[in-house]
Phi, psi and omega in degrees: 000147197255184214243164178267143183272312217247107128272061190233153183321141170310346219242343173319348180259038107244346159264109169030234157277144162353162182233133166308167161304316182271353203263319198280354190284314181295312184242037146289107171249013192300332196301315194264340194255065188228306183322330157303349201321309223262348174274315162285347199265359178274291228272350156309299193302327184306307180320274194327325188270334184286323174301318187277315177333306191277001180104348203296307188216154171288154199268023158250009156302289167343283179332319234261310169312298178312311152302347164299295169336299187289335199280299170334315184291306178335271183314337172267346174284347170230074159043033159269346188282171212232121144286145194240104170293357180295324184239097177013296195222171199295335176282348172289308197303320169312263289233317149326329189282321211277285189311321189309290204261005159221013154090197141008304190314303177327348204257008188258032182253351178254040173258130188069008165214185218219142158299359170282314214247301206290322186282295193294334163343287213283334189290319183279343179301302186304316229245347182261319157288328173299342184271261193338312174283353171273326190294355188260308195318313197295324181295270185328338175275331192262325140330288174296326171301280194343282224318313189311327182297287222305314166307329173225081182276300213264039161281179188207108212199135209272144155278137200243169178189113175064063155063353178240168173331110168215355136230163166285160158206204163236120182001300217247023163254357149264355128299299207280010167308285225302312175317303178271046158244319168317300176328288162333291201297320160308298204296293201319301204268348156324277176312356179270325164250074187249326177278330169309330208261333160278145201240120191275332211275132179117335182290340207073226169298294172185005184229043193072222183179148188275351182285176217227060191276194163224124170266323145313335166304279200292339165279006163285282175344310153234039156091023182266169170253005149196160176306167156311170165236339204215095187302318188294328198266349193301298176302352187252312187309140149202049173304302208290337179272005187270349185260315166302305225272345183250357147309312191279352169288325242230295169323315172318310186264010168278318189270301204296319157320303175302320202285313180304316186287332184257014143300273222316301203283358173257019183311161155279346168294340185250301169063019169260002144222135194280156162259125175282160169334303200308333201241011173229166175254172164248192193251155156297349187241327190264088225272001196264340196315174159203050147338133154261063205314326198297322185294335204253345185290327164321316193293314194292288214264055119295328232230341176288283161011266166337298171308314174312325171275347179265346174304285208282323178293330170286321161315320192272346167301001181238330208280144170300168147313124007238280175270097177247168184279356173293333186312325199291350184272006171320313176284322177291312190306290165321306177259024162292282186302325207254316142337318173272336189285301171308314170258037151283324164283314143333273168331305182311292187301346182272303140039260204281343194251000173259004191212144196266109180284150113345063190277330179264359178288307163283340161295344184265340164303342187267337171283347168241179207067016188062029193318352192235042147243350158338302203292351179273330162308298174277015161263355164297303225275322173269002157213054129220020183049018169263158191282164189255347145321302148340297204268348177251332182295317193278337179261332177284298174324292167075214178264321154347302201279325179275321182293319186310328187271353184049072195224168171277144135338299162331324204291333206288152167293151173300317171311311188294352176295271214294358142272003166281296190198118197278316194293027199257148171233196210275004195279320185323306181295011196249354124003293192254049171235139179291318192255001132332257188354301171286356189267351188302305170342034208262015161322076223333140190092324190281184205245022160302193199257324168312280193323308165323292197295305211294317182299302181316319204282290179326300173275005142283318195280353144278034181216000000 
């Protein structure tokens, strides 16, 4: 085996002198971009097969590179490789390893491409299994919401706007919110590989290459469906990671929303849902506490999230065309934020199988606050021909006369009506049942009980 001469950073037959102590600490990323290995070591191997096609190198050159390759992947899966931070990121160490075991030959394996191309290759390679594993985490999360709706379509629970009382609705048409913002967030991280799906590998440095490559090889090879168009913006873009980061911000504050609303509602002040043992903590002094610690943790890492993107909007808002080294904090950043999601996603799902409505709790929240008088507006309004302005001046008089008496609407008498509006009968009182009220909903969209089970059926028959 022939031994490597130069062992030192690639770039050393032309910088001098030493690299400071701090300089190789800075400008090491193998410790975060390792993760890449099984990505970078496909897109070699693609380069590579592409390369004896074109005549580029010889197939016992190829072999000898492929097999270098495979043996490497072999040794970093099961933890014999050794990373050299000397020589910075996972495509040096690779490439360093390659000459250890297979002599001279290893230096044809960077011809016609760049470490510019080669790290978003590997990057975008990476972000298209990390999207397909938060869409199956998002399939589960949504999964369990169904179940949690099919159980309580005749729950009954007040809808709120601005924290107070404002329609009746059904438990599980406020779980079926939450589906379709899930629902979003699956298309949103979809639609992203669409950018994903361009194959970066072939541009080089930033101005192409003069060999004679095929770039349609290697995007068949690895699974993109076309090539970049533009070697400069190729090597400078990082639209796509700004499109992960902020699918996965937008998924966060979708789990921080939720998270907030089952605090609120397991408050004692609300007391409309329980938390089982699994998912809460105590206090060191209170010996009565039950904290919903998971929840509020959900609630906190939206803003890790968040930050990560503005992190990423700030490096790319000053830089010129093309390649530069703030680009290296790309990867710490993704997978920090894709990282955080997952188990968030996780937690969540532990979550949804843990905690319980408050059912009787929420019908008497739901019994107070006049909650049913739209529907007594709009029952003005369709038998009794009046405009709904009117018909809202009249329902408001009212709900005035029951607070004054400090009664439910259901309480007031008909004689107590028809001093309002004489023309009201006895039908009028069938108004202020909550699930009248909710079954009135019938509207595409609305919280009828009908609507409900058909929407649940629907988005089960699609999963």
């Amino acid at each position: 085996m022939t031994k490597n001469k130069n062992n030192k950073a690639i770039w050393s037959t032309r910088i001098k002198s030493g690299t400071s102590t701090i300089f190789q600490r800075v400008g090491s990323s193998v410790d975060i971009d390792k993760r890449l290995y099984k990505e970078d070591l496909d897109g070699s191997v693609a380069h590579v097969e592409m390369l004896f096609k074109q005549k580029i190198i010889s197939f016992k050159i190829k072999n000898k590179i492929i097999y270098g390759l495979k043996k490497i992947e072999k040794e970093i899966s099961y933890k014999k490789f050794k990373f050299n931070k000397l020589y910075e990121d996972i495509h040096m160490n690779i490439e360093k390893r390659l000459f250890e075991i297979i002599g001279e030959e290893a230096g044809f394996i960077h011809t016609a491409r760049s470490r510019n191309d080669q790290v978003i290759t590997d990057l975008k390679i990476w972000l298209r299994s990390a999207t397909k594993e938060i869409d199956i985490s998002l399939d589960k999360i949504i999964k369990n919401i169904l179940n949690l709706a099919e159980k309580n379509i005749f729950t009954i629970m007040p809808g709120f706007t601005h924290l107070k009382n404002a329609q009746a609705v059904s438990f599980a048409h406020y779980l079926m919110a939450y589906v379709e913002m899930f629902n979003r967030d699956k298309k949103r991280f979809n639609y992203n590989l669409d950018s994903l799906n361009e194959n970066p590998l072939g541009v080089a440095a930033l101005s192409g290459t003069s060999f004679n490559i095929d770039r349609n090889y290697t995007t068949k090879k690895l699974g993109f469906k076309k090539p970049t168009n533009n070697s400069i913006d190729t090597v400078s873009d990082r639209d796509f990671v700004l499109d992960f980061l902020y699918a996965i911000s937008v998924c966060s504050m979708h789990i921080s929303r939720i998270a907030e609303e089952l605090i609120i509602w397991n408050s004692d002040a609300f007391n409309l849902i329980n938390l089982s043992d699994k998912i809460v903590t105590g206090s060191s002094i209170m010996p009565q506490k039950k904290n919903p610690d998971l929840l509020e943790y959900l609630r906190g890492k939206s803003g890790i999230t968040y930050g990560n993107l503005f992190s990423m909007l700030t490096i790319l808002k000053s830089l010129p065309l093309s390649y530069f080294k703030d680009l290296q904090d790309d990867k710490e950043i993704v997978f920090k934020s894709n990282d955080t999601l997952l188990g968030c996603l996780k937690i969540f799902e532990e979550v949804l199988k843990n905690f319980t409505p408050n059912k009787k709790q929420m019908l008497k929240l739901a019994s107070s606050g006049y909650i049913t008088a739209t529907d007594l507006a709009d029952y003005l309004v369709k038998n009794h021909s009046m405009s709904f302005r009117k018909a809202y001046q009249k329902t408001a008089d009212i709900v005035n006369l029951a607070e004054k008496n400090k009664i439910n609407l259901e309480q007031l008498t008909l004689q107590d009506l028809k001093k309002i509006e004489p023309k009201l009968t006895n039908e009028v009182l069938k108004v202020f049942d909550l699930k009248n009220s909710i079954n009135s909903k019938k509207s595409y969209g609305g919280t009828s009980f009908d609507n409900i089970k058909k929407m649940i059926i629907k988005y089960k028959k699609q999963k």
